[in-house]
C-alpha positions as CSV (number, residue, x, y, z in Angstrom):
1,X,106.6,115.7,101.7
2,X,106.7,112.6,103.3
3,X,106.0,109.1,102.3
4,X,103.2,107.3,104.5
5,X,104.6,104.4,106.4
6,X,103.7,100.9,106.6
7,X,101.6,99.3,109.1
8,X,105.3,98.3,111.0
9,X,106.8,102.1,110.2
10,X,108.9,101.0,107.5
11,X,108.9,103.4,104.4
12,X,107.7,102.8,101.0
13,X,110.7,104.0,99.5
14,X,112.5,101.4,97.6
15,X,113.9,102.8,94.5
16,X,112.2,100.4,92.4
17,X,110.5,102.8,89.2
18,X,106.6,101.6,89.7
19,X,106.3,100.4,86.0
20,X,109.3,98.1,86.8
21,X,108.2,96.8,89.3
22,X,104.7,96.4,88.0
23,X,105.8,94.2,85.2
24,X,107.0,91.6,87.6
25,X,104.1,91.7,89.5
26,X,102.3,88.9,87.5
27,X,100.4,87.3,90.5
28,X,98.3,91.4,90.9
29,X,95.6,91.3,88.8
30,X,93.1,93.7,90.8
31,X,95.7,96.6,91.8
32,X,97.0,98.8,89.6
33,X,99.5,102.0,90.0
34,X,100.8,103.9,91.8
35,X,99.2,106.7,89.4
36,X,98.8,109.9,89.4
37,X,95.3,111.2,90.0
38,X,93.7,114.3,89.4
39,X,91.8,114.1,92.8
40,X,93.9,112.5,94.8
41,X,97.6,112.5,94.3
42,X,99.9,109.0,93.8
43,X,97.2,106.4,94.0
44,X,97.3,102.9,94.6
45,X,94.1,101.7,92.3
46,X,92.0,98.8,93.9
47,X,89.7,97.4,91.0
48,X,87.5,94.6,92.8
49,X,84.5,94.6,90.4
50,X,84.7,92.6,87.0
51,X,84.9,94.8,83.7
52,X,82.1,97.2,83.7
53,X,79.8,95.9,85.9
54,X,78.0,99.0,87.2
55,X,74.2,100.4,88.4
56,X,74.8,103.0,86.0
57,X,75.9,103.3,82.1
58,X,77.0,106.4,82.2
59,X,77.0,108.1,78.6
60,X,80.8,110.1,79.5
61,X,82.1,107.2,81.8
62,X,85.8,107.0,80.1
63,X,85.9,103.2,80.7
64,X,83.6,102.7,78.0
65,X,79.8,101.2,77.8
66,X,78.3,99.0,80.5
67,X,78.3,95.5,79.5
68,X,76.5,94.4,82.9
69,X,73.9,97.2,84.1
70,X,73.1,95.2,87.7
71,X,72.1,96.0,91.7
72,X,73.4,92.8,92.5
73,X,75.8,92.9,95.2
74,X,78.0,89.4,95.1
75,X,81.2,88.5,96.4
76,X,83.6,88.7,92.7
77,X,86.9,87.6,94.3
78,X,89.0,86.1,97.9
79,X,89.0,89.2,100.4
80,X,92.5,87.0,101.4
81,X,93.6,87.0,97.4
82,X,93.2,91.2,96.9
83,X,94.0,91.6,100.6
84,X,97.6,90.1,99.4
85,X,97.6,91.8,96.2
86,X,97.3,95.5,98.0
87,X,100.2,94.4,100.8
88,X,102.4,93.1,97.5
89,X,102.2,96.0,96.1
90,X,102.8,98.8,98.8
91,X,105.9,97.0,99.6
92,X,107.0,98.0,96.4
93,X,106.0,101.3,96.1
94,X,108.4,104.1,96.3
95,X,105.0,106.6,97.6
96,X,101.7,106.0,98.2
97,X,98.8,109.0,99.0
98,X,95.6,107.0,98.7
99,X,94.6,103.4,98.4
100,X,91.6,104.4,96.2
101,X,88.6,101.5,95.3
102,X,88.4,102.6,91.8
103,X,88.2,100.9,88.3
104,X,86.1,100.1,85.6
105,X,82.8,99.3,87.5
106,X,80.7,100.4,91.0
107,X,83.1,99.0,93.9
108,X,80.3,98.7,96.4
109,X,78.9,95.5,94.0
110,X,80.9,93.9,96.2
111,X,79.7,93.1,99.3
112,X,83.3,92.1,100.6
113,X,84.4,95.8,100.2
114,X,83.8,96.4,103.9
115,X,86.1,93.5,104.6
116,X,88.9,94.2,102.6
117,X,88.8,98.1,103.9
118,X,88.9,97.0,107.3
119,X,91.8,94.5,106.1
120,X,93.6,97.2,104.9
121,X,93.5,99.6,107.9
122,X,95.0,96.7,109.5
123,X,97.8,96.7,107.6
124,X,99.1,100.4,106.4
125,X,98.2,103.7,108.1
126,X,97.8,104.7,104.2
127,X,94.2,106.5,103.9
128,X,91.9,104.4,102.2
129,X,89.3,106.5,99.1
130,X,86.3,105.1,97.7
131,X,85.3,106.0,94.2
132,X,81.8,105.5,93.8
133,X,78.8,106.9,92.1
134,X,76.7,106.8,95.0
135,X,73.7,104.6,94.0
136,X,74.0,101.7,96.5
137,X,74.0,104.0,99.7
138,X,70.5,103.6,100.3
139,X,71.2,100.2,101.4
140,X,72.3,100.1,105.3
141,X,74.8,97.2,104.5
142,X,77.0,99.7,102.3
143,X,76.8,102.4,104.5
144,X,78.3,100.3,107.2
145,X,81.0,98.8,104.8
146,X,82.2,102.7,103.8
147,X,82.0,104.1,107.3
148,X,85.5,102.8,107.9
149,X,86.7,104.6,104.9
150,X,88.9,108.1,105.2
151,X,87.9,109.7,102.1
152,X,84.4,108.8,100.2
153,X,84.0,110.2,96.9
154,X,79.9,109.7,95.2
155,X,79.1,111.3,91.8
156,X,75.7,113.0,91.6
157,X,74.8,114.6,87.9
158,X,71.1,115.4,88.2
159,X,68.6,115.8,91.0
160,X,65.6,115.4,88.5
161,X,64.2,112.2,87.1
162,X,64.8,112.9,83.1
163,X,68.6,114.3,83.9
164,X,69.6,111.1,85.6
165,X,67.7,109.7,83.3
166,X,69.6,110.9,80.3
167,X,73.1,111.2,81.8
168,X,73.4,108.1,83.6
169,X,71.2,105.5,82.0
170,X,70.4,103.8,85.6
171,X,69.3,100.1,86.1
172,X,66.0,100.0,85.4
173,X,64.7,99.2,89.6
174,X,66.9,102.4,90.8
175,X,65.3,105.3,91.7
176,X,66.9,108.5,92.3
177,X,64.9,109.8,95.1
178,X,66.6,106.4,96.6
179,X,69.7,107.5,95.4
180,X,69.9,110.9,96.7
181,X,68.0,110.0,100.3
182,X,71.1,107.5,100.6
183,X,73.8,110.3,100.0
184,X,71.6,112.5,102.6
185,X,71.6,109.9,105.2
186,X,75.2,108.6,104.6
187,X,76.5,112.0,105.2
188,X,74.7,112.2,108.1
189,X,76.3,109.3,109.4
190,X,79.8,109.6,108.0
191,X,82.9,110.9,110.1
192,X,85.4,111.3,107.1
193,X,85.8,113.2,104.2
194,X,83.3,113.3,101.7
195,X,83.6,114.8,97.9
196,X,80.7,114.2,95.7
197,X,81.4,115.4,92.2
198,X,79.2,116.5,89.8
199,X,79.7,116.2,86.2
200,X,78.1,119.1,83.9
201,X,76.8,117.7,79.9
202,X,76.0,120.4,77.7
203,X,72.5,120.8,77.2
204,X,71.1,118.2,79.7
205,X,72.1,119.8,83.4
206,X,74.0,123.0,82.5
207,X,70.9,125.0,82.7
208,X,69.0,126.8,85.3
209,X,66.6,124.7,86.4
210,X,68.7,121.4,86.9
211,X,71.6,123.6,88.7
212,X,69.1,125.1,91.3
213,X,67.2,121.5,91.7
214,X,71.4,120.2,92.4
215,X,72.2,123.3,94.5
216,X,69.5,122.5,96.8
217,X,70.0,118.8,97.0
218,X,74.1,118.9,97.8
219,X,73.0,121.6,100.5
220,X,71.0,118.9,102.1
221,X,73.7,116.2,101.5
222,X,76.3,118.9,103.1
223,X,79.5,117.2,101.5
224,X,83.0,118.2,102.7
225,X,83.4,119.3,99.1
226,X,81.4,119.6,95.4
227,X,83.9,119.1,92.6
228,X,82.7,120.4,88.9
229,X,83.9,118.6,86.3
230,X,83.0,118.0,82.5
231,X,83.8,115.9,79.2
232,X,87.9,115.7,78.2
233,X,88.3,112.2,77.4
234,X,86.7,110.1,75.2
235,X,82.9,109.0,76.3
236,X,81.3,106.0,76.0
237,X,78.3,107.2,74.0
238,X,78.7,109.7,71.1
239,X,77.1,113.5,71.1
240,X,78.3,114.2,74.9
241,X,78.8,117.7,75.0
242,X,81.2,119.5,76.8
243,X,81.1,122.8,78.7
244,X,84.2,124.6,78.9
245,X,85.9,126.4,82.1
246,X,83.9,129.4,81.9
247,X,80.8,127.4,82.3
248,X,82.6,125.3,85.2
249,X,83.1,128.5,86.8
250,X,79.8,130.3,86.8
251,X,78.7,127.6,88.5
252,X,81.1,127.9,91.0
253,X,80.2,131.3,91.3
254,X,76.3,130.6,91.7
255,X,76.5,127.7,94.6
256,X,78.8,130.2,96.9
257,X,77.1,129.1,99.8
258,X,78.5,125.5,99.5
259,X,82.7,124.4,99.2
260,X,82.5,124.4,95.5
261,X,85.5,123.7,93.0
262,X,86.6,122.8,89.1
263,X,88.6,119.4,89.5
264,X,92.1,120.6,87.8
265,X,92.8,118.4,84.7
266,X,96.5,117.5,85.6
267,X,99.0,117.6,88.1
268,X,102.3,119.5,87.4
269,X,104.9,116.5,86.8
270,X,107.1,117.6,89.2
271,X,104.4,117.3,92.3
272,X,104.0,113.5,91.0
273,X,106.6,111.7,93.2
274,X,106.1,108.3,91.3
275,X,105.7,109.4,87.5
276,X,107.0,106.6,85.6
277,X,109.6,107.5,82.8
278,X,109.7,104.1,81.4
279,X,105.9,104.0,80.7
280,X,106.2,107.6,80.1
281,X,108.6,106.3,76.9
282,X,106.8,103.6,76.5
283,X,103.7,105.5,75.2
284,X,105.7,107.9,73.2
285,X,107.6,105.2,71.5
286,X,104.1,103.6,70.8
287,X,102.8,106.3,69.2
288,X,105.7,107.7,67.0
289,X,105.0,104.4,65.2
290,X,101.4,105.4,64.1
291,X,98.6,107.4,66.0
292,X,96.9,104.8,68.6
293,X,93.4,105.2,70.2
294,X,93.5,104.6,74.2
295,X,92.2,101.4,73.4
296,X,94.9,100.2,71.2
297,X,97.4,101.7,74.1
298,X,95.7,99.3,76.8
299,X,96.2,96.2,74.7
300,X,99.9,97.0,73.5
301,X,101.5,97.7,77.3
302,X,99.0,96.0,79.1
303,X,98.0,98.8,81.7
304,X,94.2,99.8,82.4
305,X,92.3,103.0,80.7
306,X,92.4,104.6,83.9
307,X,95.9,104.3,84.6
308,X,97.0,105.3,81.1
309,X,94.8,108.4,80.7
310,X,97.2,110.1,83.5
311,X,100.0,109.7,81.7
312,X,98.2,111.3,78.8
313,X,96.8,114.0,80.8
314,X,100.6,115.4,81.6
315,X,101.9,114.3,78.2
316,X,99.1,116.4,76.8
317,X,100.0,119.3,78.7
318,X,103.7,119.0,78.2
319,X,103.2,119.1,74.2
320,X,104.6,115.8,73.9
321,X,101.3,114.2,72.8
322,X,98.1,115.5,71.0
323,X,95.0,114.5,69.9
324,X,93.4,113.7,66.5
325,X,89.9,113.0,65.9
326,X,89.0,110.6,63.1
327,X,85.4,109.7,62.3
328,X,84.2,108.8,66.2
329,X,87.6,107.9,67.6
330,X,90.3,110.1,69.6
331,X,93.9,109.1,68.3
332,X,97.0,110.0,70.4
333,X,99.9,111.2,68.1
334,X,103.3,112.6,69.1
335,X,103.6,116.6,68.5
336,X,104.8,116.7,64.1
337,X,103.3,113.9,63.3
């Protein structure tokens, strides 16, 4: 497998181990990674939306609470400054899959994200992903700004009012039927890929009423793919429950008629060409001191939840890492311990 070149051919081999070379990248504040992804392979994260700034508040989002529940689109930082940032970076990656827009809050709140995906086709023949949860599409100005976009991928939990209602605790002016008329009509439109994923709660849309009213609404959105996925990391709101792969596959088994799959909850190591051993030791060393929440692992090495919960993932499965649960908290503990 090959790594994608550079706008000028050059490859993004270099030799230099990512968390390196991420340490001495002081001046990058809104890219993060390469990391491994579940969905997509070595990404290069884009985060252009301040902390949890979202439509939604989510009750499983794994980058905690909403702090600012807002439809107000606004221009958060220079197109020039993350434009920089994301050509920094790729120089120094050793391989690149996706530059994803991803983060800790909805990355079409910025209405510059049209301009900095056209700046980046511009640059790198690296596919460019969008990591949205869909509620802005309505709007004609996002649809444009994603149409450049390879790979867009929306999250759609419930196609009645009380389920959205429940799951994703929307701002209080957004309507679904908005919401899912805007997936319909983007789809319509869009030339690329497009992956909308659905995440099951136990005992909100797992049953068969909400699964029929969401089979018949993705058949009319007609997405590329449906990816099924439920609670393994630590939510933002208490009492989320989980349904387990059986669950996942029934339902797989019931919308036949559409390209239906469970989102696999790792990635062997060895398919992950940029897996970092140093910050691989680096959060085994942390924890053998004392059991750390994620939380406690972002402030001591400085990394984002998102980036760190793919190490985990792969630590987990290795059996170099488990989980405790203490009171409402999820500690991470080496295996003995």
């Amino acid at each position: 497998m090959s790594p994608f070149p550079r706008g000028n051919g050059e490859s993004l081999l270099t030799g230099i181990p990512t968390w390196e070379y991420n340490k001495t990248m002081n001046s990058v504040k809104h890219v993060f990674g390469p990391v491994p992804s579940r969905r997509l392979g070595i990404s290069l994260g884009v985060d252009i939306i301040p902390f949890k700034t979202c439509s939604l508040d989510c009750i499983y989002c794994e980058c905690s609470k909403t702090t600012n529940l807002s439809l107000r689109r606004e221009s958060f930082v220079s197109v020039d400054a993350i434009l920089g940032e994301i050509k920094k970076s790729i120089a120094g990656a050793q391989y690149i899959e996706y530059i994803t827009f991803s983060g800790s809050g909805e990355p079409t709140l910025n209405k510059d994200i049209g301009a900095i995906i056209k700046g980046i086709k511009a640059m790198s023949d690296i596919p460019v992903a969008v990591l949205t949860n869909g509620t802005l599409l309505y709007l004609d100005d996002v649809q444009e700004a994603l149409l450049a976009a390879d790979l867009i991928l929306p999250s759609l939990d419930a196609a009645s009012p009380g389920a959205f209602a429940e799951i994703n605790r929307p701002h209080k002016d957004l309507e679904l039927k908005n919401v899912i008329e805007g997936l319909v009509g983007f789809s319509a439109r869009y030339k690329g890929q497009l992956w909308v994923e659905v995440f099951i709660v136990g005992g909100v849309n797992d049953n068969d009423q909400e699964l029929e009213l969401l089979h018949r609404t993705l058949k009319r959105i007609n997405p590329t793919r449906v990816q099924l996925n439920s609670l393994d990391r630590p939510p933002a709101y208490e009492n989320v429950l989980p349904v387990d792969t059986t669950v996942l596959q029934s339902i797989v088994e019931k919308w036949n008629d559409l390209p239906v799959e469970v989102i696999k909850r790792v990635r062997e190591r060895g398919e992950i060409a940029s897996f970092s051993r140093n910050l691989e030791s680096s959060i085994l060393n942390t924890v053998q001191r004392r059991p750390l929440t994620i939380e406690d692992l972002v402030t001591l090495t400085g990394m984002k939840r998102v980036e760190l919960f793919k190490y985990i993932d792969i630590l987990e499965k290795e059996k170099k890492i488990i989980t405790r649960i203490v009171g409402n908290h999820i500690f991470y503990a080496p295996i003995g311990q």
